[in-house]
N, C-alpha and C positions, 0 to 999 in steps of 0.2 A: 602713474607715478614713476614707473620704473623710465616712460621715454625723458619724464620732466627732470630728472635729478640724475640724469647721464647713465642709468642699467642699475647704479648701486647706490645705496647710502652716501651723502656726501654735505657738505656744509658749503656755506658761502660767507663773502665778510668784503667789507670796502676796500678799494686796492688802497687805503690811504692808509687805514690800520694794517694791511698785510704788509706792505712797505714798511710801516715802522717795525715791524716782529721780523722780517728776512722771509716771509712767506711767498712765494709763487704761485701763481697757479696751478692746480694740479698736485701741492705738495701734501703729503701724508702727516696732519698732523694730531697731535694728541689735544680734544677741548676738556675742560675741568672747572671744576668749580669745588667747593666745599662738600656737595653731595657727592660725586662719581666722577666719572671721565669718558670719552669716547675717541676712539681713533677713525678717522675718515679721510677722506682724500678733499680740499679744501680748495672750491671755485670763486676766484672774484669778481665780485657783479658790483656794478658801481648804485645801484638801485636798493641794495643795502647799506642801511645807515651807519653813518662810523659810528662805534664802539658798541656795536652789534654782530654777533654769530650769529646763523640761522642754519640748523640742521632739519634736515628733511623729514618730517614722523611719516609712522605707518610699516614702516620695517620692521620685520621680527630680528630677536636678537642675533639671528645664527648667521644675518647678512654683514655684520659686523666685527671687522678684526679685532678689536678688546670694546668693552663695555658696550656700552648701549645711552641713546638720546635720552632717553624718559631718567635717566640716573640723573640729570641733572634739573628734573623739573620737580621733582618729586618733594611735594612745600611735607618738612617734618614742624608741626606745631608745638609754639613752646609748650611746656606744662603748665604754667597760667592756663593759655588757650583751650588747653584740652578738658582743663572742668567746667566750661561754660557750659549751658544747658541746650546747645541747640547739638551738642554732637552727643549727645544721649541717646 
């Protein structure tokens, strides 16, 4: 993992959406969502779909500068959702 994702935690994204945001290669940026956020250093590989992030898992928190990936996967279920009977 470590040789596949450059030594450290890091994300990727098409150079066509990092063009439109001012992103570089290599630039340190903050991803977010409604759950959390993560700061990493962000590579562009044209093999990722435009209007796709793709952060690296399997890193523990302490390899990264603020936050962590899983903050932004983390499905919270509405409460409808949560009285169905299969999460009993």
């Amino acid at each position: 993992m470590r040789e596949l994702s450059g030594g450290k935690p890091t994300g990727r994204m098409n150079p066509i959406d990092a063009e439109k945001e001012g992103i570089k290669d290599g630039d340190k940026v903050e991803v977010y969502n409604h759950r959390g956020h993560v700061t990493i250093e962000m590579r562009l590989d044209q093999v990722i779909p435009p209007g796709t992030v793709q952060v690296w898992f399997g890193w523990r928190q302490e390899a990264f500068e603020d936050g962590m990936y899983s903050e932004l996967i983390i499905l919270e279920l509405p409460a409808w959702e949560k009285s169905k009977d299969y999460l009993r």
